[in-house]
VOPALO-926912 format. One record per atom (N, C-alpha, C, O): residue number from 1; residue in one letter; atom name; x, y, z. Coordinates in pm, 1 decimal, padded with zeros to 6 digits. Layout:
# VOPALO-926912
<NUM; 'A'; 'CA'; <X; Y; Z>>
...
//
This chain:
# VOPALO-926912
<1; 'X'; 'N'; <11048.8; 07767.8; 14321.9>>
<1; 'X'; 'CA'; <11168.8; 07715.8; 14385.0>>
<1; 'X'; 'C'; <11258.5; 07654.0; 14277.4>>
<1; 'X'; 'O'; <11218.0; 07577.2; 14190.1>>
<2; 'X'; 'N'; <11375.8; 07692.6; 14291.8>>
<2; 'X'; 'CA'; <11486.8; 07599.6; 14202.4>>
<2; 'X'; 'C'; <11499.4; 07435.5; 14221.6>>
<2; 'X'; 'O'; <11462.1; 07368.9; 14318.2>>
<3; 'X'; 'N'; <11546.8; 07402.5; 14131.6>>
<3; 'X'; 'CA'; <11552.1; 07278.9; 14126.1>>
<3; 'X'; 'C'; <11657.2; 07193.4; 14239.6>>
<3; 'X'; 'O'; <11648.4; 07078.7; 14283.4>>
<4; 'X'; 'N'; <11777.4; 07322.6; 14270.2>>
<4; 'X'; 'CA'; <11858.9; 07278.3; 14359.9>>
<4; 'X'; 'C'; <11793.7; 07291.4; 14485.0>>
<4; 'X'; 'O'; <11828.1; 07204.4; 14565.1>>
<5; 'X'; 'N'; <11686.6; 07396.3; 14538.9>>
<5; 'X'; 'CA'; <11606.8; 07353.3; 14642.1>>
<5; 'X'; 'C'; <11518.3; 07285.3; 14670.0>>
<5; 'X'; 'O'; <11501.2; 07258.1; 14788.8>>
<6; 'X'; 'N'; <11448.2; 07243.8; 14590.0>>
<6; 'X'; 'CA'; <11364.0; 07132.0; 14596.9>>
<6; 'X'; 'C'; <11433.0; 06995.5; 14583.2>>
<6; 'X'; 'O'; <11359.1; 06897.1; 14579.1>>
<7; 'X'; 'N'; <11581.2; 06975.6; 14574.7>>
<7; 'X'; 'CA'; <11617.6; 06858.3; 14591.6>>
<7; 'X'; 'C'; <11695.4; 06847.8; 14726.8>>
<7; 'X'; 'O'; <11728.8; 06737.7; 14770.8>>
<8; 'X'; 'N'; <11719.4; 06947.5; 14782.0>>
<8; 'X'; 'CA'; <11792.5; 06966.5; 14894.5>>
<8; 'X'; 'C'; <11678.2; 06961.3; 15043.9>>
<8; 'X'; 'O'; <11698.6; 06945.1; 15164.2>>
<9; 'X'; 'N'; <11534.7; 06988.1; 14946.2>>
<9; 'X'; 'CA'; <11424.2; 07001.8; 15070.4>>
<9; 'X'; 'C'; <11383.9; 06870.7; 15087.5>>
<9; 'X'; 'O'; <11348.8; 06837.7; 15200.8>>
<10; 'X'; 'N'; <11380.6; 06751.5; 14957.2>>
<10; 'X'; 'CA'; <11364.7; 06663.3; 14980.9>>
<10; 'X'; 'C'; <11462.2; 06581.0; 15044.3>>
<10; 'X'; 'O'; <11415.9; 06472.5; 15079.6>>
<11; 'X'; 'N'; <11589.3; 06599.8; 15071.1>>
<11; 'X'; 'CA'; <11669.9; 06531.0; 15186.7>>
<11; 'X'; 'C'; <11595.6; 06587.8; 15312.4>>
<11; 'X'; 'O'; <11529.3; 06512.1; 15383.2>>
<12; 'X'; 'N'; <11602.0; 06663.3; 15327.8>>
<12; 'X'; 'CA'; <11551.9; 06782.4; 15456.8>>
<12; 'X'; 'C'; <11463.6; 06662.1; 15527.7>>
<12; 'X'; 'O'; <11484.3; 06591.8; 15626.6>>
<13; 'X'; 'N'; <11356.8; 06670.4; 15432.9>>
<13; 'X'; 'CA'; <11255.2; 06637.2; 15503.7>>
<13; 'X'; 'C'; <11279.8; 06424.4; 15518.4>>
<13; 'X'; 'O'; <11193.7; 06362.8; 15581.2>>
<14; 'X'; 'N'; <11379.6; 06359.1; 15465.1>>
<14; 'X'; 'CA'; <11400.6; 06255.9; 15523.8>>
<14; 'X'; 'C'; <11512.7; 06267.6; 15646.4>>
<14; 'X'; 'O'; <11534.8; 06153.5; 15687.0>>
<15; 'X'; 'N'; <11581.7; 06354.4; 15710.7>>
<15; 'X'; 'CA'; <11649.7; 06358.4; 15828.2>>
<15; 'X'; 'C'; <11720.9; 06441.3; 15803.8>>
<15; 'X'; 'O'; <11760.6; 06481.4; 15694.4>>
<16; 'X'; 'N'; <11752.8; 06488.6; 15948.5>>
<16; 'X'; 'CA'; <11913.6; 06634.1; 15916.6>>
<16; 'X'; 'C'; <11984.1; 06591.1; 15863.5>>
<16; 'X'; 'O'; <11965.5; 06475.1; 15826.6>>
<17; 'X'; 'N'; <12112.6; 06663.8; 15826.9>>
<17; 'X'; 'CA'; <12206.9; 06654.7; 15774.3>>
<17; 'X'; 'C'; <12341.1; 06746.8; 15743.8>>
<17; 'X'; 'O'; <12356.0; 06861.3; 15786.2>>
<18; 'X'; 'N'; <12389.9; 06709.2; 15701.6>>
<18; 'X'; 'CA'; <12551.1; 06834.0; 15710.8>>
<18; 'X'; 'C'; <12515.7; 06898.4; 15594.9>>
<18; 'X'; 'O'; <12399.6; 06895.0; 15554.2>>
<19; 'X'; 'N'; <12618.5; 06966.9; 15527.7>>
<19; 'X'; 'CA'; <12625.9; 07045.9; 15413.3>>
<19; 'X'; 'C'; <12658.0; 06952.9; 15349.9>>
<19; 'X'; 'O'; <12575.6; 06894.0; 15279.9>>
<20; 'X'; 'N'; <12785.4; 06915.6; 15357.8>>
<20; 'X'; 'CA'; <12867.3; 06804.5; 15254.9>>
<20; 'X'; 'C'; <12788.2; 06686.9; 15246.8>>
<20; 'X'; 'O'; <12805.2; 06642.3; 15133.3>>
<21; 'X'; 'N'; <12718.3; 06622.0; 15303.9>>
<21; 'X'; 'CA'; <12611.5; 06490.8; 15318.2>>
<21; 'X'; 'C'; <12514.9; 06551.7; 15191.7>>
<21; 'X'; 'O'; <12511.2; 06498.1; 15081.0>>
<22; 'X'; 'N'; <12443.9; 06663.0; 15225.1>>
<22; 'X'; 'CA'; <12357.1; 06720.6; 15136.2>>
<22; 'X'; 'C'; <12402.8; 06737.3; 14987.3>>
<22; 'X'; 'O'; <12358.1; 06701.0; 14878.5>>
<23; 'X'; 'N'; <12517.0; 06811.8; 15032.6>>
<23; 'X'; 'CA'; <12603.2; 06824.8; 14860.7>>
<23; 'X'; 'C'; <12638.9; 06664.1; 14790.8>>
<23; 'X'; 'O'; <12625.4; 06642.3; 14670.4>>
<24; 'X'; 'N'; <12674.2; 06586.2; 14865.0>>
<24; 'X'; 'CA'; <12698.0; 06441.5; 14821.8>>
<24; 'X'; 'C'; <12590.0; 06366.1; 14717.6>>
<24; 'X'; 'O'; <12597.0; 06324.4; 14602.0>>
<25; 'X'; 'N'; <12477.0; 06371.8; 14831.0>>
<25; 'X'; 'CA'; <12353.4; 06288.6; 14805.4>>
<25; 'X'; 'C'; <12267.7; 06411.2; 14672.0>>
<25; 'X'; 'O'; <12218.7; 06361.6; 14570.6>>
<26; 'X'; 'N'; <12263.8; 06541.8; 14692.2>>
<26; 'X'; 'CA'; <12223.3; 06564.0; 14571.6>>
<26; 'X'; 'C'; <12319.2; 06594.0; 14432.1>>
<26; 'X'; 'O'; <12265.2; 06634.4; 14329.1>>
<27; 'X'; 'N'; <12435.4; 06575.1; 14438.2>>
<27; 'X'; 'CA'; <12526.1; 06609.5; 14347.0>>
<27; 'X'; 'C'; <12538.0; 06739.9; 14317.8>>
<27; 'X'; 'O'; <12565.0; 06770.9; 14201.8>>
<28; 'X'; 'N'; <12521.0; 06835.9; 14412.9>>
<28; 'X'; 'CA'; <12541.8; 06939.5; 14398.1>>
<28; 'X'; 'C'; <12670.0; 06989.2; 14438.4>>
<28; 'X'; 'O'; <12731.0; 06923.7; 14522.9>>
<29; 'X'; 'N'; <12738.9; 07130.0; 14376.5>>
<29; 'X'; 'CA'; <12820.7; 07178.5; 14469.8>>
<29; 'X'; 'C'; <12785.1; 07228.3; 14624.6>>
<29; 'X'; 'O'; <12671.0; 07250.2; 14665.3>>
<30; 'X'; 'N'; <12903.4; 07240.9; 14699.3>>
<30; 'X'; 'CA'; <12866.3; 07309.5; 14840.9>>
<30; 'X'; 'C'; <12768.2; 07450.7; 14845.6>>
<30; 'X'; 'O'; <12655.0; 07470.7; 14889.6>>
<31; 'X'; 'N'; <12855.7; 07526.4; 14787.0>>
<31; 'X'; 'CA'; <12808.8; 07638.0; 14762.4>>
<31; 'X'; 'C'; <12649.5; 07679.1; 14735.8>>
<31; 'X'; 'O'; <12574.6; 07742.8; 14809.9>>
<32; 'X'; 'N'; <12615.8; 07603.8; 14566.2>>
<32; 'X'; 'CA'; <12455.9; 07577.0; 14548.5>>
<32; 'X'; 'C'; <12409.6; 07504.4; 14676.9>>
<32; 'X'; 'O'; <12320.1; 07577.7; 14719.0>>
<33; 'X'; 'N'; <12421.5; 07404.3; 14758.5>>
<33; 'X'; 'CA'; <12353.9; 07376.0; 14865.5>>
<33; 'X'; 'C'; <12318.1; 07457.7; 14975.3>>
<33; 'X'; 'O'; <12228.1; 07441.6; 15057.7>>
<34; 'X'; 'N'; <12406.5; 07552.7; 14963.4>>
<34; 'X'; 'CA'; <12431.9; 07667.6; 15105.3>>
<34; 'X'; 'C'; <12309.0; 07770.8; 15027.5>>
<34; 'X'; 'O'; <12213.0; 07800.4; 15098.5>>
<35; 'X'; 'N'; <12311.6; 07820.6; 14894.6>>
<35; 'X'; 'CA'; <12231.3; 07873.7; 14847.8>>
<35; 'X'; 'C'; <12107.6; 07872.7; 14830.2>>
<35; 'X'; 'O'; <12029.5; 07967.0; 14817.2>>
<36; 'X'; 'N'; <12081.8; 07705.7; 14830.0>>
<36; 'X'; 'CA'; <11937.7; 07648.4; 14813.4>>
<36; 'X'; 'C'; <11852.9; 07641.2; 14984.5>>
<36; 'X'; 'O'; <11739.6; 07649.2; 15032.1>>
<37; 'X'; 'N'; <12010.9; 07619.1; 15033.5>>
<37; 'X'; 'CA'; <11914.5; 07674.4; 15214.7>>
<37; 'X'; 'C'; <11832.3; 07777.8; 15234.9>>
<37; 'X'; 'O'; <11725.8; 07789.8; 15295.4>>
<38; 'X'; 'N'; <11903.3; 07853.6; 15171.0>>
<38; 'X'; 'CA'; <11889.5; 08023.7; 15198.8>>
<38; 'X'; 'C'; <11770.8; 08054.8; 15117.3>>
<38; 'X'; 'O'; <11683.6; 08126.5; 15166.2>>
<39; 'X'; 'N'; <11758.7; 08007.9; 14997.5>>
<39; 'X'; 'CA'; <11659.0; 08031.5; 14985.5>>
<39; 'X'; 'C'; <11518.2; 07955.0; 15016.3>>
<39; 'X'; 'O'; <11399.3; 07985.5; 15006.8>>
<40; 'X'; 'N'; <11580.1; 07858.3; 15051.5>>
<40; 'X'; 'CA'; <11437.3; 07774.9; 15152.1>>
<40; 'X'; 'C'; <11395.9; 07829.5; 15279.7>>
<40; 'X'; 'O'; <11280.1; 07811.6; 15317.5>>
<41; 'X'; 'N'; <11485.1; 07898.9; 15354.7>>
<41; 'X'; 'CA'; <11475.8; 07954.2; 15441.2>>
<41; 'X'; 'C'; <11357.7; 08149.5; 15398.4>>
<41; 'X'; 'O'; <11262.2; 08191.7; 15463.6>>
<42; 'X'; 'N'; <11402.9; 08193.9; 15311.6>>
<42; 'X'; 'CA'; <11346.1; 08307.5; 15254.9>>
<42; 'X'; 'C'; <11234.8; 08262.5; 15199.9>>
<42; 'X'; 'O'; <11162.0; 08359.1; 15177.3>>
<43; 'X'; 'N'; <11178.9; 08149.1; 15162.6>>
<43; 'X'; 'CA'; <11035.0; 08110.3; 15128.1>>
<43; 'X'; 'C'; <10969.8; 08060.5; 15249.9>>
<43; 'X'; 'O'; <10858.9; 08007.8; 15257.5>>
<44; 'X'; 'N'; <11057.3; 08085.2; 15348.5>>
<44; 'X'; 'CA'; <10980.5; 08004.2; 15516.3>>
<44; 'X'; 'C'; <10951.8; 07918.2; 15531.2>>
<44; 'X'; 'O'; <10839.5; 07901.6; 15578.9>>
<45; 'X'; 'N'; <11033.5; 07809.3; 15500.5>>
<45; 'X'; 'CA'; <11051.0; 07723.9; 15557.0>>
<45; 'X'; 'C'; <11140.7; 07676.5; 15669.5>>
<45; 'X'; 'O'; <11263.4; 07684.0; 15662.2>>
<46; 'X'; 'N'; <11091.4; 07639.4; 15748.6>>
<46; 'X'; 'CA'; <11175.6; 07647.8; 15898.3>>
<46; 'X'; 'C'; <11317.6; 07515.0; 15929.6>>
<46; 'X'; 'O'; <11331.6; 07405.5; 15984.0>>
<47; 'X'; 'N'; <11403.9; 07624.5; 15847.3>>
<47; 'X'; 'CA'; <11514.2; 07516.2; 15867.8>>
<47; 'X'; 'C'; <11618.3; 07556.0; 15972.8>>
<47; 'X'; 'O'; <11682.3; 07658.8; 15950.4>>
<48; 'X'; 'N'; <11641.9; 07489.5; 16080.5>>
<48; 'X'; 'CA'; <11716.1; 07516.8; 16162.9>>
<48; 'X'; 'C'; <11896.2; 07479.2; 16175.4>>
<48; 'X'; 'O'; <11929.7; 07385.9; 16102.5>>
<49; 'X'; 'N'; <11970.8; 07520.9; 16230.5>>
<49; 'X'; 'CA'; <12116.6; 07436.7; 16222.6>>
<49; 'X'; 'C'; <12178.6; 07505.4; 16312.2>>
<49; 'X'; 'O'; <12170.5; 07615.9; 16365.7>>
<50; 'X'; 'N'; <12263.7; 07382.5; 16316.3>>
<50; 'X'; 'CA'; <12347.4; 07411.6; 16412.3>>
<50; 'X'; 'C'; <12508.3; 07361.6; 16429.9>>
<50; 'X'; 'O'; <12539.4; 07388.4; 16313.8>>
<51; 'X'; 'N'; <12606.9; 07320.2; 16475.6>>
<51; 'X'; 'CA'; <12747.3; 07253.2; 16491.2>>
<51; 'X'; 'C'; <12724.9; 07127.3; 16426.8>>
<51; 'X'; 'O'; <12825.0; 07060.6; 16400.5>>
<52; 'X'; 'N'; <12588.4; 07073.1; 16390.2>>
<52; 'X'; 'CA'; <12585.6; 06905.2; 16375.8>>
<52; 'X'; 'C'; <12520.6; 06888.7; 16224.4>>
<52; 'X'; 'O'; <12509.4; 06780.9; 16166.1>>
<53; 'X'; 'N'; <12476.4; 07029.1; 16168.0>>
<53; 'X'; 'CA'; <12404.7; 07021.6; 16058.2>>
<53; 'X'; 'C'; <12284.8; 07105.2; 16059.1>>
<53; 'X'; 'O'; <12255.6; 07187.5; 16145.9>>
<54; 'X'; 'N'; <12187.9; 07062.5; 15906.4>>
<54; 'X'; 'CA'; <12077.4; 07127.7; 15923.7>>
<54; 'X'; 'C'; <11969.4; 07037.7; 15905.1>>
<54; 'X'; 'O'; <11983.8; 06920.3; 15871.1>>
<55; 'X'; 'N'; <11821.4; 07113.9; 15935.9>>
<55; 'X'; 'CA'; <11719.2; 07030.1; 15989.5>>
<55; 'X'; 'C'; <11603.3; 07086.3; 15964.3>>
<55; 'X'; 'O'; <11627.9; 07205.2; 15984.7>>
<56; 'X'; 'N'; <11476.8; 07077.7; 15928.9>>
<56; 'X'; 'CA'; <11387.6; 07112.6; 15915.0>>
<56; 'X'; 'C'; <11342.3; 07115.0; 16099.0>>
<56; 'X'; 'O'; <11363.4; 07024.8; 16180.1>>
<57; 'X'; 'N'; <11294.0; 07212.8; 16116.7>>
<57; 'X'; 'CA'; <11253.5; 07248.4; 16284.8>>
<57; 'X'; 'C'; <11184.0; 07155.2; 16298.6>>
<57; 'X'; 'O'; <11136.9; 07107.4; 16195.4>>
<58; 'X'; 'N'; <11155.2; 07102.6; 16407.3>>
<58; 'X'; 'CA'; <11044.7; 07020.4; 16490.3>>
<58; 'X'; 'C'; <10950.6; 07080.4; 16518.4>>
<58; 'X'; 'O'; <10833.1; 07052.3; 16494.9>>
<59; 'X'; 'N'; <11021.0; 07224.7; 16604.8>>
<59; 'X'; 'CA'; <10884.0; 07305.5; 16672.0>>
<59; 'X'; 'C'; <10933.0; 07452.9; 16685.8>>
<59; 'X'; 'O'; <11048.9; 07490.7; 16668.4>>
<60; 'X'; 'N'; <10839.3; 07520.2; 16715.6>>
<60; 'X'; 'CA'; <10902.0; 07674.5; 16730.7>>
<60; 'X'; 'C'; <11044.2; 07690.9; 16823.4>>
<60; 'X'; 'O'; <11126.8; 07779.1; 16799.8>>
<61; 'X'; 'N'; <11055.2; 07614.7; 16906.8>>
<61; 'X'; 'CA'; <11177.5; 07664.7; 17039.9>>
<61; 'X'; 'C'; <11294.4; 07618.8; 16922.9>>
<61; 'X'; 'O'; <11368.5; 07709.0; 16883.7>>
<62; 'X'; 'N'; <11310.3; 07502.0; 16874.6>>
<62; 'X'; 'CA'; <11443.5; 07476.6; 16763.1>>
<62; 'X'; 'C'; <11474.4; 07595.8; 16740.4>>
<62; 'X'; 'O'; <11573.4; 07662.7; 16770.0>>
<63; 'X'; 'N'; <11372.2; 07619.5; 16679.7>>
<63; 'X'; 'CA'; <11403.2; 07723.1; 16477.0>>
<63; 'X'; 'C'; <11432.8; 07822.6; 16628.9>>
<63; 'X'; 'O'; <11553.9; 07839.5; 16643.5>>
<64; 'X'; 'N'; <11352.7; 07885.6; 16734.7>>
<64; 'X'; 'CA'; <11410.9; 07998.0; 16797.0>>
<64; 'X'; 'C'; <11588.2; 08023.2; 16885.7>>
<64; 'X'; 'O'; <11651.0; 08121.1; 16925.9>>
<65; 'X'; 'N'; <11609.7; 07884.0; 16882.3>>
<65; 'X'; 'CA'; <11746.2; 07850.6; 16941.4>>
<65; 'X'; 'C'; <11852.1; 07876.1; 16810.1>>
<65; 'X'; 'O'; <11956.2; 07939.8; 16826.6>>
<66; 'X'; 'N'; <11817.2; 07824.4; 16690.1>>
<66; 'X'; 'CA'; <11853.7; 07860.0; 16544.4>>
<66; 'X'; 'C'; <11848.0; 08013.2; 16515.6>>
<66; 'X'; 'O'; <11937.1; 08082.7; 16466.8>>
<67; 'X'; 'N'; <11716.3; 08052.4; 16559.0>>
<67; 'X'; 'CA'; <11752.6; 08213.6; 16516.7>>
<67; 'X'; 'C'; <11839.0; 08275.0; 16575.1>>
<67; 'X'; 'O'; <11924.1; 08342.1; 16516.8>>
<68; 'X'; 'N'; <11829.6; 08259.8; 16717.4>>
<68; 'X'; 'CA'; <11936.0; 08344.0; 16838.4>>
<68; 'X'; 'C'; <12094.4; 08300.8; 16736.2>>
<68; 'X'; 'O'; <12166.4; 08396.4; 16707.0>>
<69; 'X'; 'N'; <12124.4; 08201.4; 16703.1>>
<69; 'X'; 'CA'; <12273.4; 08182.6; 16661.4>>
<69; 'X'; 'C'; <12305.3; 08230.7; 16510.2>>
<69; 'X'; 'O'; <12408.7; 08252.0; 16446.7>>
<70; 'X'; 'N'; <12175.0; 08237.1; 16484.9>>
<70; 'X'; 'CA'; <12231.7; 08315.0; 16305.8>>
<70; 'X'; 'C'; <12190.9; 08475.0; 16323.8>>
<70; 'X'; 'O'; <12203.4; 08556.5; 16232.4>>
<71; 'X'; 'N'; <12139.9; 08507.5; 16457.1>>
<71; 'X'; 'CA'; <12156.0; 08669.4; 16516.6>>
<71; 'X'; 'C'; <12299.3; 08670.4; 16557.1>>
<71; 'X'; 'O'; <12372.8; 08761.2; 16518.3>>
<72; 'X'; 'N'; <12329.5; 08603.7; 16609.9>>
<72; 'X'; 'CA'; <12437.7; 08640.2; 16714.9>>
<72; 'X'; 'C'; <12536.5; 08661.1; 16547.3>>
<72; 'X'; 'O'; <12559.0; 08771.2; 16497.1>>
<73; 'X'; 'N'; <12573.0; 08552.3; 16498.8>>
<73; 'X'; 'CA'; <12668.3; 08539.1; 16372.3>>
<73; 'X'; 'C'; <12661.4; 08655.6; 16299.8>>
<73; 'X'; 'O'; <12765.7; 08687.0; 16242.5>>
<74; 'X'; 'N'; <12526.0; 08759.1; 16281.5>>
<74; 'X'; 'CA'; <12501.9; 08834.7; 16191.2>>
<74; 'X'; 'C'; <12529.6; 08956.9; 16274.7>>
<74; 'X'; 'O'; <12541.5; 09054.2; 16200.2>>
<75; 'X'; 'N'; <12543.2; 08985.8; 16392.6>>
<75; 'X'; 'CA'; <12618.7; 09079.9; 16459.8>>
<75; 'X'; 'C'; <12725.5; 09070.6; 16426.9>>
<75; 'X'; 'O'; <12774.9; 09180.6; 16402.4>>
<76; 'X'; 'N'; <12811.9; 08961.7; 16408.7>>
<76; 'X'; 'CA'; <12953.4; 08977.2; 16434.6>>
<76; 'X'; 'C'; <12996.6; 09003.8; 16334.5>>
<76; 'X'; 'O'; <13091.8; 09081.9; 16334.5>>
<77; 'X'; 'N'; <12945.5; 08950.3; 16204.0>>
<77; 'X'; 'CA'; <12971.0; 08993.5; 16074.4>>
<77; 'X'; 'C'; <12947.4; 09141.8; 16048.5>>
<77; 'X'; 'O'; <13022.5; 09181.7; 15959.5>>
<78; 'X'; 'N'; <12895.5; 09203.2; 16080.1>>
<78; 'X'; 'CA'; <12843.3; 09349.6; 16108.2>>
<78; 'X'; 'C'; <12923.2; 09434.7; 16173.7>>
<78; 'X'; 'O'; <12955.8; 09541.6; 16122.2>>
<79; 'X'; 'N'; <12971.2; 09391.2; 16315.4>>
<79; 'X'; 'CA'; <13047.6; 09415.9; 16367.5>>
<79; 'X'; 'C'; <13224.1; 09405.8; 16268.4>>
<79; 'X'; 'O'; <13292.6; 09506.6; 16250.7>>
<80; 'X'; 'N'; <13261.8; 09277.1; 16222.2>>
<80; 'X'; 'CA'; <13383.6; 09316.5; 16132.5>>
<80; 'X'; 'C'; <13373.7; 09392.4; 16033.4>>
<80; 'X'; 'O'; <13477.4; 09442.7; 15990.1>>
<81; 'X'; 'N'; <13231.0; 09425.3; 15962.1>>
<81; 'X'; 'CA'; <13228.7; 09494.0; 15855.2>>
<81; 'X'; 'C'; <13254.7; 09655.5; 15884.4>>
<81; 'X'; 'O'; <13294.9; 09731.6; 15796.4>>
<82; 'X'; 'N'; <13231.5; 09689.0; 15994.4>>
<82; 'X'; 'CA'; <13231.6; 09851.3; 16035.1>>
<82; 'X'; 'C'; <13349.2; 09848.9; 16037.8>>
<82; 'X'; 'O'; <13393.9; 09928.1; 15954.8>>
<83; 'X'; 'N'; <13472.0; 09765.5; 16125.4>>
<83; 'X'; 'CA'; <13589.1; 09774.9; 16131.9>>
<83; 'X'; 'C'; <13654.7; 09765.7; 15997.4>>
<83; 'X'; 'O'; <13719.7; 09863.4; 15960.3>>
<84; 'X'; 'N'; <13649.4; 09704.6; 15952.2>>
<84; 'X'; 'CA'; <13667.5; 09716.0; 15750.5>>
<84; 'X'; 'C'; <13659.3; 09804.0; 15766.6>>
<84; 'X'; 'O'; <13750.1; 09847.8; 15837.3>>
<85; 'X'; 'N'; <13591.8; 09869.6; 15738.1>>
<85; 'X'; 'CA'; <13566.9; 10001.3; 15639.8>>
<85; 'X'; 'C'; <13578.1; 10111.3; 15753.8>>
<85; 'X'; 'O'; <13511.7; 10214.2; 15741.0>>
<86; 'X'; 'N'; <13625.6; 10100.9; 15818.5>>
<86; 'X'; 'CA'; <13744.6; 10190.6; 15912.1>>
<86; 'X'; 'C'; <13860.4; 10170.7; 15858.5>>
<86; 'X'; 'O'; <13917.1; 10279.4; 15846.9>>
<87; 'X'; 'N'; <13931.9; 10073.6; 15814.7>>
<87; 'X'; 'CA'; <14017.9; 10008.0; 15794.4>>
<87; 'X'; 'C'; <14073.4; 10097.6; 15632.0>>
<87; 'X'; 'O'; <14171.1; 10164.9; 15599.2>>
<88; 'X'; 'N'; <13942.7; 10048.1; 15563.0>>
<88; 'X'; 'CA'; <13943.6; 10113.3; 15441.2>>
<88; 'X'; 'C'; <13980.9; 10259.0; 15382.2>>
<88; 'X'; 'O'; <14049.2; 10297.3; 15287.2>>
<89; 'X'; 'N'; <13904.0; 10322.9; 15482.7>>
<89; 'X'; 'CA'; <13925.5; 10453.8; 15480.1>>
<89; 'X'; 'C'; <14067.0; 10524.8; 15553.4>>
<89; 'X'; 'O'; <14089.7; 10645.4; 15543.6>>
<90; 'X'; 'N'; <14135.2; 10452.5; 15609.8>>
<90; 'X'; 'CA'; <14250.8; 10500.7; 15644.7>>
<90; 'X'; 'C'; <14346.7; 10470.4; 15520.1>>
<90; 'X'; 'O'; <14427.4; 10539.9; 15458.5>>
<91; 'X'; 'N'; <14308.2; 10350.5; 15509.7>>
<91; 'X'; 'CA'; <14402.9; 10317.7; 15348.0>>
<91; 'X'; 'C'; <14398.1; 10424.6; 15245.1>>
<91; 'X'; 'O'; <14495.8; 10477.0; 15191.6>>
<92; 'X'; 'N'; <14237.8; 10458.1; 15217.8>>
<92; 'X'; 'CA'; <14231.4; 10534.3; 15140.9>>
<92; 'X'; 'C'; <14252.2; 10710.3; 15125.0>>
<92; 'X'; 'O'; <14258.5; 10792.1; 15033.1>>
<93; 'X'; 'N'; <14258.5; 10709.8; 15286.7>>
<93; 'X'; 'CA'; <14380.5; 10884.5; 15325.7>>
<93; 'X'; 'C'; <14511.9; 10832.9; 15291.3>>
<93; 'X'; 'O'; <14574.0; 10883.1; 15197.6>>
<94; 'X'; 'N'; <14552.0; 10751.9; 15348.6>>
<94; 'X'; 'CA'; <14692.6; 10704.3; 15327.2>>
<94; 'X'; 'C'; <14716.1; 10745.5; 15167.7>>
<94; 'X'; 'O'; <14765.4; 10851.0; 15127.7>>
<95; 'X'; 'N'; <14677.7; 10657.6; 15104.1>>
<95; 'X'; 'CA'; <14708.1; 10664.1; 14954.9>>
<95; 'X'; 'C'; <14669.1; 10793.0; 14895.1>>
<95; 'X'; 'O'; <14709.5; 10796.2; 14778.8>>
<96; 'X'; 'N'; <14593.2; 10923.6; 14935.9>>
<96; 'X'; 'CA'; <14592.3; 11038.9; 14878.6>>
<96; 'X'; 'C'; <14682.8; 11137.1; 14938.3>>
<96; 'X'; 'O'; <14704.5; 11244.7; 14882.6>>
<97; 'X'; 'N'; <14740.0; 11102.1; 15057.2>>
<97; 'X'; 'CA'; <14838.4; 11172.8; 15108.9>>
<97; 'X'; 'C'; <14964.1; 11168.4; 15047.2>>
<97; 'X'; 'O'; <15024.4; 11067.6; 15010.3>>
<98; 'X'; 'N'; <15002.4; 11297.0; 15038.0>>
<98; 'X'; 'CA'; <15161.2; 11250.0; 14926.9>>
<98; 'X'; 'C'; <15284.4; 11209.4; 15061.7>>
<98; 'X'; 'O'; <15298.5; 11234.7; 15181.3>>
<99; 'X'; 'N'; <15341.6; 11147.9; 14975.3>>
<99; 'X'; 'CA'; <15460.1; 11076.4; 15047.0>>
<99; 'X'; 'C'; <15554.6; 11129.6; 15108.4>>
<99; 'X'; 'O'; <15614.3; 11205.8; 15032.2>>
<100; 'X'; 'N'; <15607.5; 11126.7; 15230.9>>
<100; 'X'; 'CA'; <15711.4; 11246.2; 15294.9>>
<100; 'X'; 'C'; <15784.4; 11129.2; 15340.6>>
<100; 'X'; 'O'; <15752.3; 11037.7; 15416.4>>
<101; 'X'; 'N'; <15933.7; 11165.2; 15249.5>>
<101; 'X'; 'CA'; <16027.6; 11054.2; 15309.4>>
<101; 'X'; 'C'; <16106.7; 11092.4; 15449.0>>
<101; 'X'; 'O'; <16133.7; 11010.6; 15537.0>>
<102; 'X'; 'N'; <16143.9; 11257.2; 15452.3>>
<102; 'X'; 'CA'; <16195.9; 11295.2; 15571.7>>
<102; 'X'; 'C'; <16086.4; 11432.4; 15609.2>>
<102; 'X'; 'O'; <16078.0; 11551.7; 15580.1>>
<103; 'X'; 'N'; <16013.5; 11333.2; 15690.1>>
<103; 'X'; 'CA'; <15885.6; 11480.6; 15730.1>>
<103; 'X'; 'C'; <15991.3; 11584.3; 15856.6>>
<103; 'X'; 'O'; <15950.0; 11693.2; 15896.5>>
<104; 'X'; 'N'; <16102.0; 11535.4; 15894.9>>
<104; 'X'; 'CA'; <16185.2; 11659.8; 15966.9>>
<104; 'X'; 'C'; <16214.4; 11759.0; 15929.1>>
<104; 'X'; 'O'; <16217.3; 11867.7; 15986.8>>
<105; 'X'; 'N'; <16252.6; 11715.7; 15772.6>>
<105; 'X'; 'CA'; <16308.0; 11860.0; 15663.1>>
<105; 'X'; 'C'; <16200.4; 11938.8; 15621.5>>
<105; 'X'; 'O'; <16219.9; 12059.6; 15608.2>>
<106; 'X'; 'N'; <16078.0; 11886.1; 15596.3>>
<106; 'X'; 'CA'; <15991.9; 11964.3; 15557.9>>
<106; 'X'; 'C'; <15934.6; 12059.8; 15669.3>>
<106; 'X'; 'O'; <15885.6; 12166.9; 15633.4>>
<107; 'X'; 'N'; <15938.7; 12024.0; 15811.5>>
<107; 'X'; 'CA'; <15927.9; 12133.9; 15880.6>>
<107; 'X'; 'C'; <16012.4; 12255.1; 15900.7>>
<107; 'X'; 'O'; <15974.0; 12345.6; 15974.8>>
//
């Protein structure tokens, strides 16, 4: 474990907390804190969150109320990403199509 997660686990485990509380108290940036979740979370440790912060789970139903909302989030991100790259690919006909200033004359 990094050093930024093991200082972020040791808030953890004295009470929840926000991001910015976390970033404060360990002098970290936001970012490394969001990172050091993630990977506390990928070594399994059961950190849950929600609108109020994050938390080391109490019990299985938390962390499962926690999973349902970082499912739901990871649909939707999924969901904008297909539309992207719908998005993308029209751009990218667009831009190989040559330019017709009066497509009337050319018919």
């Amino acid at each position: 474990m990094t050093t930024a997660a093991d200082a972020v686990l040791a808030e953890l485990r004295t009470g929840p907390a926000t991001i910015a509380e976390l970033a404060g108290w360990t002098s970290l940036p936001r970012r490394e804190v969001e990172a050091a979740i993630q990977e506390l979370r990928l070594a399994g440790v059961p950190i849950a969150s929600d609108a109020t912060g994050v938390r080391i789970a109490r019990d299985a139903d938390e962390l499962a109320r926690s999973n349902a909302a970082l499912r739901r989030r990871a649909m939707t991100q999924l969901l904008t990403l297909r539309a992207q790259k719908r998005a993308e690919r029209r751009l990218r006909d667009a831009e190989t199509r040559p330019l017709v200033l009066f497509p009337e004359a050319v018919a």
